[in-house]
ZAVEX-533795 format. One record per residue (C-alpha): residue number from 1; x, y, z. Coordinates in nm, 2 decimals, padded with zeros to 4 digits. Layout:
N
{node NUM,{X,Y,Z}}
...
REM end
This chain:
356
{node 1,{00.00,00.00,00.00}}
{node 2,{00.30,00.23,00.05}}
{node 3,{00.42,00.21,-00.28}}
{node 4,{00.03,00.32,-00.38}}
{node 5,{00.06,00.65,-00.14}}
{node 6,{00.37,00.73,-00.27}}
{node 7,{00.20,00.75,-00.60}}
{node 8,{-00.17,00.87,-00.53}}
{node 9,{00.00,01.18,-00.35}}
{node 10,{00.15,01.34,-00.63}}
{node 11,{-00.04,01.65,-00.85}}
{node 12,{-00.04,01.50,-01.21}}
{node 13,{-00.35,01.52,-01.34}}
{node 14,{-00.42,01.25,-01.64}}
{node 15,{-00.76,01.29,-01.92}}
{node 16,{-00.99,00.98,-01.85}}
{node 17,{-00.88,00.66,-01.97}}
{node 18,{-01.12,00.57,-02.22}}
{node 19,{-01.13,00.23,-02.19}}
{node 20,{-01.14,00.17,-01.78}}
{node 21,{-01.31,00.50,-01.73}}
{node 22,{-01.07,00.66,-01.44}}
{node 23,{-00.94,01.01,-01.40}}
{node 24,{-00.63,00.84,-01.31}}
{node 25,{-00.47,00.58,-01.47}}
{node 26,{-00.16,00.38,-01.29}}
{node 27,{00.08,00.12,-01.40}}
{node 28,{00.11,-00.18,-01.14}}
{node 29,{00.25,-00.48,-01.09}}
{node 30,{00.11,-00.82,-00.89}}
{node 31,{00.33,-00.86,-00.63}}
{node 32,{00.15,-01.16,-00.48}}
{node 33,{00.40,-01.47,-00.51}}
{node 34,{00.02,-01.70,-00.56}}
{node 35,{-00.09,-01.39,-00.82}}
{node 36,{-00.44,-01.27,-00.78}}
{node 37,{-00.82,-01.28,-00.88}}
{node 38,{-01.01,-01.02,-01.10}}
{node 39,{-01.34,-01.00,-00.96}}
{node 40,{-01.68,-00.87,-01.13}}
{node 41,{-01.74,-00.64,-00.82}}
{node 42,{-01.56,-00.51,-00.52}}
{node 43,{-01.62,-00.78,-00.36}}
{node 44,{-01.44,-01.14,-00.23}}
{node 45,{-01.80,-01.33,-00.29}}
{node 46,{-01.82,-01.18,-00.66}}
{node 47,{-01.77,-01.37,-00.94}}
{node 48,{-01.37,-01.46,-01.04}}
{node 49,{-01.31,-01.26,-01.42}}
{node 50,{-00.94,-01.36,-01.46}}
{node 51,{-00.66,-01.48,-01.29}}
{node 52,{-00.35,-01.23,-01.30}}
{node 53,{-00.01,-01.41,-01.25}}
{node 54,{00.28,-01.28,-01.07}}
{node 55,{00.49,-01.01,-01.19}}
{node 56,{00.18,-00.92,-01.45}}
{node 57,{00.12,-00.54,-01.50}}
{node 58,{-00.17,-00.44,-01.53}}
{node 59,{-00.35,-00.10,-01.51}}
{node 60,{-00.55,-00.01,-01.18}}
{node 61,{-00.77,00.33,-01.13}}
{node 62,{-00.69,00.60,-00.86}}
{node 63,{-01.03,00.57,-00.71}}
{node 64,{-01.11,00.31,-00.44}}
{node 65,{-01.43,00.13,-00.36}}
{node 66,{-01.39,00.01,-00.04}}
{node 67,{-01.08,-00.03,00.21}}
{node 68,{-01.01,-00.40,00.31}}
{node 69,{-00.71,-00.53,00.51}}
{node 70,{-00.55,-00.90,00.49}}
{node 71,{-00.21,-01.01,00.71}}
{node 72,{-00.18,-00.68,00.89}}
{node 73,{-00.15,-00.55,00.50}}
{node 74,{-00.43,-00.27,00.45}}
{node 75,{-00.54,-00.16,00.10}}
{node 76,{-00.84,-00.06,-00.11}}
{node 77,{-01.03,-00.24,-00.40}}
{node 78,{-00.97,-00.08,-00.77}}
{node 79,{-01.07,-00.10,-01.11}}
{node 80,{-00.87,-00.25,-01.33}}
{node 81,{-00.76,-00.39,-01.66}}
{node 82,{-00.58,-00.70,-01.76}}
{node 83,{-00.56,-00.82,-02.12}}
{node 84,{-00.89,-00.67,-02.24}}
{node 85,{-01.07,-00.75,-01.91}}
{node 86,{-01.21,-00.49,-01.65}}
{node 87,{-01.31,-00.59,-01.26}}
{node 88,{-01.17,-00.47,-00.92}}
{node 89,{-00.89,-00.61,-00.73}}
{node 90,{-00.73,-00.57,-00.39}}
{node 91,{-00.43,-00.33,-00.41}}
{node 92,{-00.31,-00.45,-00.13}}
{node 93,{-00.05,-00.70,-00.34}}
{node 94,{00.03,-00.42,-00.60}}
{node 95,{00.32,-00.24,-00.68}}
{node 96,{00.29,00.11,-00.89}}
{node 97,{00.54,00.15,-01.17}}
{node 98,{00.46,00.41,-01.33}}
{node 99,{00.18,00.68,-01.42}}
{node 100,{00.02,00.59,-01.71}}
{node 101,{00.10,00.89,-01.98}}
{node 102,{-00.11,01.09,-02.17}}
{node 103,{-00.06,01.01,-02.49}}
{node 104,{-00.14,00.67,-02.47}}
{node 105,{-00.48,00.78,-02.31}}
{node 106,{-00.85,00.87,-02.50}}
{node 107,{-01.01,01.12,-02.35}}
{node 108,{-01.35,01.01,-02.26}}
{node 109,{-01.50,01.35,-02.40}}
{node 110,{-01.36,01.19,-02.71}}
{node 111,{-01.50,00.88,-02.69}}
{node 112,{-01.82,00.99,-02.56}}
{node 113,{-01.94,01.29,-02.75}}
{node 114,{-02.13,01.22,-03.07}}
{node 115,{-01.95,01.51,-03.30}}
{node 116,{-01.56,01.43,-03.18}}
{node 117,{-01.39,01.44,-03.44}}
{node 118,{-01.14,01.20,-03.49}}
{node 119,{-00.82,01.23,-03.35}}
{node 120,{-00.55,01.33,-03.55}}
{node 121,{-00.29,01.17,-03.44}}
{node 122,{-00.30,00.73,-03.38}}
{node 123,{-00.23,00.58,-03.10}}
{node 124,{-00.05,00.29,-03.13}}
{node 125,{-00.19,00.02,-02.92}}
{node 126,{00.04,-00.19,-02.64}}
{node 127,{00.10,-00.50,-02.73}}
{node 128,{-00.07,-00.77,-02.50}}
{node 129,{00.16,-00.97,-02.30}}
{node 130,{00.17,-01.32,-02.39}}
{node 131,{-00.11,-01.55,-02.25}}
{node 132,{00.01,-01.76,-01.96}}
{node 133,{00.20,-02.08,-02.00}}
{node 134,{00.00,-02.42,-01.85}}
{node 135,{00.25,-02.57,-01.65}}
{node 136,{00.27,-02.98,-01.66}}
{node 137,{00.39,-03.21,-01.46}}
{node 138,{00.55,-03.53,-01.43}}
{node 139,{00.67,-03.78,-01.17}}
{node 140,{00.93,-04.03,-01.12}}
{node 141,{01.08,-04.25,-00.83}}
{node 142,{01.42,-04.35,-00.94}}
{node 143,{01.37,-04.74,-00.94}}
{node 144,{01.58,-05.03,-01.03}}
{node 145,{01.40,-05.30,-01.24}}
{node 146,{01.11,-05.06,-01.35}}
{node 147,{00.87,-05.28,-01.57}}
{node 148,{00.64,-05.07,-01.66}}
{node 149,{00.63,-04.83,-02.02}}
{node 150,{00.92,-04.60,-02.07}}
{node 151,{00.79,-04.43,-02.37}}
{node 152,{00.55,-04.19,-02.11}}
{node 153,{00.90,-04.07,-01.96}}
{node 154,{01.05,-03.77,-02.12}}
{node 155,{01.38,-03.69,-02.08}}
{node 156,{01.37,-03.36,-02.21}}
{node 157,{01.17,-03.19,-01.96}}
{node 158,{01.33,-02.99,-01.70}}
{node 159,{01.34,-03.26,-01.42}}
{node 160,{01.43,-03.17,-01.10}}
{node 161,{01.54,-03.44,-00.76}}
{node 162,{01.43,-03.37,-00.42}}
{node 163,{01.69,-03.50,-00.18}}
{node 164,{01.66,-03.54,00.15}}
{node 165,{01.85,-03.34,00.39}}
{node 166,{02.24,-03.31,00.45}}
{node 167,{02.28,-03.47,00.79}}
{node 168,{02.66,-03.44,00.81}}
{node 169,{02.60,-03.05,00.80}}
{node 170,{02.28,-03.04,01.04}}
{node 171,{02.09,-02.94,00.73}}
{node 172,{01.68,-02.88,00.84}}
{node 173,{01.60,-02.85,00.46}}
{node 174,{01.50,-03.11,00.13}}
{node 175,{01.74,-03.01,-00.13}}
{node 176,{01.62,-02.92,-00.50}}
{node 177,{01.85,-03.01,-00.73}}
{node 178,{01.83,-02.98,-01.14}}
{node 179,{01.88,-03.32,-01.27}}
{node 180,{01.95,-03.61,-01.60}}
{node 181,{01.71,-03.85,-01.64}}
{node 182,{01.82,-04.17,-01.78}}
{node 183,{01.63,-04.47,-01.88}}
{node 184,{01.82,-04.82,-01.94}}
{node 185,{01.77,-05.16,-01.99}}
{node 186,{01.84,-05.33,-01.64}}
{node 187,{02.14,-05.55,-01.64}}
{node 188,{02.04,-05.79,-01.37}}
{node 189,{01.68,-05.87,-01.43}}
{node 190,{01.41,-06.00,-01.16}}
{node 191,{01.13,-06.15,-01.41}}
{node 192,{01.03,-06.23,-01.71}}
{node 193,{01.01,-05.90,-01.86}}
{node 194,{01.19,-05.62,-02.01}}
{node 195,{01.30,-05.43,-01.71}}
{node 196,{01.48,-05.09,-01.68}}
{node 197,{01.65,-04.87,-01.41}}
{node 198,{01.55,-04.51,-01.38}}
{node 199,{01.83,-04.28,-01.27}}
{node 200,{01.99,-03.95,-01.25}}
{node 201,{02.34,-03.80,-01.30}}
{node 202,{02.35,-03.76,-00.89}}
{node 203,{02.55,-04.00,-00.68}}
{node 204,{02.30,-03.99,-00.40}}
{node 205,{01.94,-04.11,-00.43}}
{node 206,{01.63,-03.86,-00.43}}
{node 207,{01.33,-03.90,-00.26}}
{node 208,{01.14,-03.84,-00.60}}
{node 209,{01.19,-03.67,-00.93}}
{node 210,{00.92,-03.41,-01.04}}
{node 211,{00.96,-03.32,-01.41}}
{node 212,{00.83,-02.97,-01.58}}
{node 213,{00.78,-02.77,-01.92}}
{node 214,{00.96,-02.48,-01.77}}
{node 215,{01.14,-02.43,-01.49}}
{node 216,{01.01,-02.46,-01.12}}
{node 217,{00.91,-02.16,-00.97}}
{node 218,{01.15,-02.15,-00.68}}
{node 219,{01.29,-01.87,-00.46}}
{node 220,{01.56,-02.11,-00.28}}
{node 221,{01.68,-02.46,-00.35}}
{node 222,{01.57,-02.61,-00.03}}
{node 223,{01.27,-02.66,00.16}}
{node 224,{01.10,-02.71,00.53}}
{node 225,{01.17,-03.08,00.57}}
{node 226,{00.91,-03.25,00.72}}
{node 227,{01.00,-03.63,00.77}}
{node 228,{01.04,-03.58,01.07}}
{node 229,{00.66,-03.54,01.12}}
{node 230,{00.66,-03.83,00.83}}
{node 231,{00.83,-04.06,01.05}}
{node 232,{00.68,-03.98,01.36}}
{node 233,{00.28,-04.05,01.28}}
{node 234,{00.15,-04.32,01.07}}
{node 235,{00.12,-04.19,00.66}}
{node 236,{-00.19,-04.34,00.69}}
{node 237,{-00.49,-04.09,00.79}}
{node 238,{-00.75,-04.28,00.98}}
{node 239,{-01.13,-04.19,00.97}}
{node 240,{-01.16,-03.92,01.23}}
{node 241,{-00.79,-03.78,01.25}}
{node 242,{-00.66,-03.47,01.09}}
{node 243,{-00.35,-03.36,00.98}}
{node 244,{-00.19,-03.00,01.05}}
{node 245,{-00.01,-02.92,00.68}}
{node 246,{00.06,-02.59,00.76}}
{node 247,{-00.02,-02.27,00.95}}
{node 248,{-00.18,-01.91,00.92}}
{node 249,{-00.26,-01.79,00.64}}
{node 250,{-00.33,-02.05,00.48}}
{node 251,{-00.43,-02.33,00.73}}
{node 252,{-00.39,-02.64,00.56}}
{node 253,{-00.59,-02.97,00.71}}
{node 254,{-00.61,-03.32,00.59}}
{node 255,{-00.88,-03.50,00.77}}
{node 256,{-01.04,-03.83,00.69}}
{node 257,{-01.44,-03.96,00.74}}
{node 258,{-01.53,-04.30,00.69}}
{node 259,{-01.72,-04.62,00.92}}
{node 260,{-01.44,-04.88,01.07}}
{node 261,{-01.56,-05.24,01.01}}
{node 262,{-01.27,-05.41,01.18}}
{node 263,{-00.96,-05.31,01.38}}
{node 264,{-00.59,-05.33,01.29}}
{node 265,{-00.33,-05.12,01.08}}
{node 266,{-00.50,-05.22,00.77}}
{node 267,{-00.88,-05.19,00.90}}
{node 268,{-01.20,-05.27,00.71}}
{node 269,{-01.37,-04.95,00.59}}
{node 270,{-01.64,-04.81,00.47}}
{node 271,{-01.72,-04.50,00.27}}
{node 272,{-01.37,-04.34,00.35}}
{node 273,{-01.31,-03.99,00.26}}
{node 274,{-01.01,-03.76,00.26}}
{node 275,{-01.06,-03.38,00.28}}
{node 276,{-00.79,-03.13,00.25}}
{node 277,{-00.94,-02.77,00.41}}
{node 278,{-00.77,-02.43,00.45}}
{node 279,{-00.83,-02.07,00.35}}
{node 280,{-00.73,-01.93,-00.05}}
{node 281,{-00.80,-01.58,-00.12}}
{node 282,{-00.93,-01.49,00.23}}
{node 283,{-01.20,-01.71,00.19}}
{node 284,{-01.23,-02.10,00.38}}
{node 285,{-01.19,-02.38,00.10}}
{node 286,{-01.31,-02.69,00.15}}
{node 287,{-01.18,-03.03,-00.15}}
{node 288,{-01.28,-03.38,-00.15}}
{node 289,{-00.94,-03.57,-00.26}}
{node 290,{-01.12,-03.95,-00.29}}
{node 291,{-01.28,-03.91,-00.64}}
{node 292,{-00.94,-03.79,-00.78}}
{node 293,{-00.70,-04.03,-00.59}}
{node 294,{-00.93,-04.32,-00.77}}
{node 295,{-00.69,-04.60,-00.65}}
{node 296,{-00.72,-04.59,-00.23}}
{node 297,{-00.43,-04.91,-00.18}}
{node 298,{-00.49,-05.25,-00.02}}
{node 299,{-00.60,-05.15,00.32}}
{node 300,{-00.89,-04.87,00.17}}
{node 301,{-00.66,-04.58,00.27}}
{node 302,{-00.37,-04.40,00.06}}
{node 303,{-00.06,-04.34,00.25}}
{node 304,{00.14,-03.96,00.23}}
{node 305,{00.46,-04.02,00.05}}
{node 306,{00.56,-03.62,00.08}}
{node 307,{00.43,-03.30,00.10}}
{node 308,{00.63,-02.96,00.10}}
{node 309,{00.54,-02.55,-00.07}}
{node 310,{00.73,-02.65,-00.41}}
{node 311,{00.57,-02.31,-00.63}}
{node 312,{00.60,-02.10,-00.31}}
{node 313,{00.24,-02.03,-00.26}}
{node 314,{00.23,-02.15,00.10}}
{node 315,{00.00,-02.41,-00.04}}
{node 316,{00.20,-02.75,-00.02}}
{node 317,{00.24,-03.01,-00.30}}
{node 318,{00.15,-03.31,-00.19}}
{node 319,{00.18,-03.70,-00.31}}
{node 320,{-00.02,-04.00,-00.22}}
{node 321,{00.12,-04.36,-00.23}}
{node 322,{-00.17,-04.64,-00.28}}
{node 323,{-00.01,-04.90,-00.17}}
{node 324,{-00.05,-05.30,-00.27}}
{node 325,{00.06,-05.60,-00.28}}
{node 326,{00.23,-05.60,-00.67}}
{node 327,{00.23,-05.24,-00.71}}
{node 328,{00.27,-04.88,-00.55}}
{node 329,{00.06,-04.59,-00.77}}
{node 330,{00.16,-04.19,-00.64}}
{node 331,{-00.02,-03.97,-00.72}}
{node 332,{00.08,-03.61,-00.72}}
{node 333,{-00.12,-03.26,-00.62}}
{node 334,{-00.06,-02.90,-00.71}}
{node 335,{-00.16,-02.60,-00.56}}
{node 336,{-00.35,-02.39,-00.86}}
{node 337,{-00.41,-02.02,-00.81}}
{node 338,{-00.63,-02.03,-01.10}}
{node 339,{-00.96,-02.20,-00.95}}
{node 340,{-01.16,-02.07,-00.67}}
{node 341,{-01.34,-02.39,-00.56}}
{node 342,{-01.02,-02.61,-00.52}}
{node 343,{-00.67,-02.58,-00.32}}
{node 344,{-00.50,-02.86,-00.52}}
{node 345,{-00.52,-03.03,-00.82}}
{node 346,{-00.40,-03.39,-00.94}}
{node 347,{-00.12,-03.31,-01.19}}
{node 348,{00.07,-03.63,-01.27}}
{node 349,{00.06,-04.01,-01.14}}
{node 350,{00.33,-04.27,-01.16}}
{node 351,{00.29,-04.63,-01.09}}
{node 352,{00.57,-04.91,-01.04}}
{node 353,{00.47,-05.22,-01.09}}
{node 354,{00.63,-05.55,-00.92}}
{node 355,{00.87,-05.74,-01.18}}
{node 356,{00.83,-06.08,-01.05}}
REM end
């Protein structure tokens, strides 16, 4: 909000912007690491326009319509414009670049009176920034007598390992590391079938290998290891625990519903349910993860292979294991800034299959 004071203040006075109809027209950028959500109305409960990535400039309106404050960070809803599209947003999360200039603004007496003549000089219109790039996803477990199909591994991607922590120097974080992918035919072989080893060009072993279409969005190349916490409960959620993922803001819970037929680590069950809960965009979010997970494992419950903030969103990625008795499936979740309704989506699965 400072950076919008230090703006606001000033004497310039701008003809109305044609287009978003403001007497003042500013150049900002989204500063939000997650981006943020064009709304119809200034208002969290109106209906989502666009998403606007981070680092996206977009144009914003002097005039406020309403002051709002989220973590201790007070702003002001605005009108804006994003590629074409007008709704408000929280200014809270931007950062003013410029003032737009005059002569790449239409005065609205212009635009509006029917006898303006047209304007003798042509404005050259900005160029629109390229649209957003889906990012996919891949994952791999580096295995030793993989029988399953190669050809759904690609190399080329940008693949990255995440290792588990340096012990000898009292390291508290996974490592990220950039990474080879090689695929060969296994020289000692365990069945009947063609089998291969998946490796890297690392000495050491990663915990998995996550491979992308352009590179991931990281700050630092280590993360909040939690095996710890791995270690220390069961990977299994029972019906009626909960886990803690993470804290304020964003809260995250996975919590499980579901009748117990029988006793035992691998209980009978009925109608078992895994929820992940928390709060996106100020607002409480609540996702069923069963109907995407499809495959629950032998004893009717998937176990958590990993979970850690890999796109720095403070919304962790997380991957399932559903464990049984000739194969392991994992299946991976992203966090996706783009949907209102949902804190995660599934983005890739990888099964390994038993060779003998």
């Amino acid at each position: 909000m400072k950076y919008l004071l230090s703006i606001l203040i000033t004497g310039f006075s701008l003809m109305l912007n044609a287009q978003i109809n403001c007497k003042q027209a500013l150049n900002c950028k989204i500063i939000a690491p997650s981006g943020m959500r064009m709304r119809a109305e200034p208002s969290l409960k109106a209906k989502v326009v666009t998403y606007v990535p981070f680092d996206s400039t977009l144009t914003a309106c002097q005039e406020t319509f309403g002051a709002m404050e989220y973590e201790k960070i007070r702003g002001y809803w605005r009108k804006v414009q994003y590629q074409g599209k007008l709704g408000y947003m929280f200014d809270g999360f931007m950062e003013i670049q410029n003032l737009v200039k005059e002569e790449t603004q239409v005065a609205s007496t212009n635009a509006d009176s029917t006898d303006a003549r047209p304007s003798e000089t042509t404005v050259e219109e900005k160029e629109s920034p390229p649209a957003r790039k889906e990012t996919t996803y891949s994952l791999l477990t580096e295995t030793y007598n993989y029988c399953g199909d190669v050809k759904g591994i690609d190399p080329g991607l940008i693949w990255y390992g995440i290792f588990p922590r340096d012990e000898e120097n009292n390291g508290m974080y996974y490592r990220v590391k950039e990474v080879e992918v090689n695929v060969m035919l296994s020289k000692q072989k365990v069945g009947n079938r063609l089998e291969f080893d998946i490796l890297t060009d690392e000495e050491e072993r990663s915990i998995f290998l996550l491979g992308l279409n352009q590179p991931l969005p990281l700050k630092e190349n280590n993360l909040e290891d939690v095996s710890d916490e791995l270690r220390r409960r069961d990977r299994k959620i029972f019906p009626g625990q909960q886990w803690q993922l993470t804290k304020e803001p964003t809260n995250m819970k996975l919590s499980a519903t579901g009748s117990v037929e029988s006793a035992g680590p691998c209980p009978d069950l009925k109608n078992y349910k895994l929820t992940l809960s928390g709060t996106k965009y100020f607002l409480p979010v609540t996702q069923d993860l069963t109907q995407e997970l499809k495959e629950n494992g032998q004893c009717g419950m998937p176990e958590i292979y990993w979970y850690g903030d890999l796109t720095g969103d403070e919304v962790p990625e997380i991957i399932f294991v559903s464990v049984y008795e000739d194969r392991n499936r994992f299946t991976l979740f992203v966090s996706d800034p783009t949907l209102d309704n949902a804190l995660v989506v599934q983005k890739a699965q990888w099964t390994i299959d038993k060779c003998y």
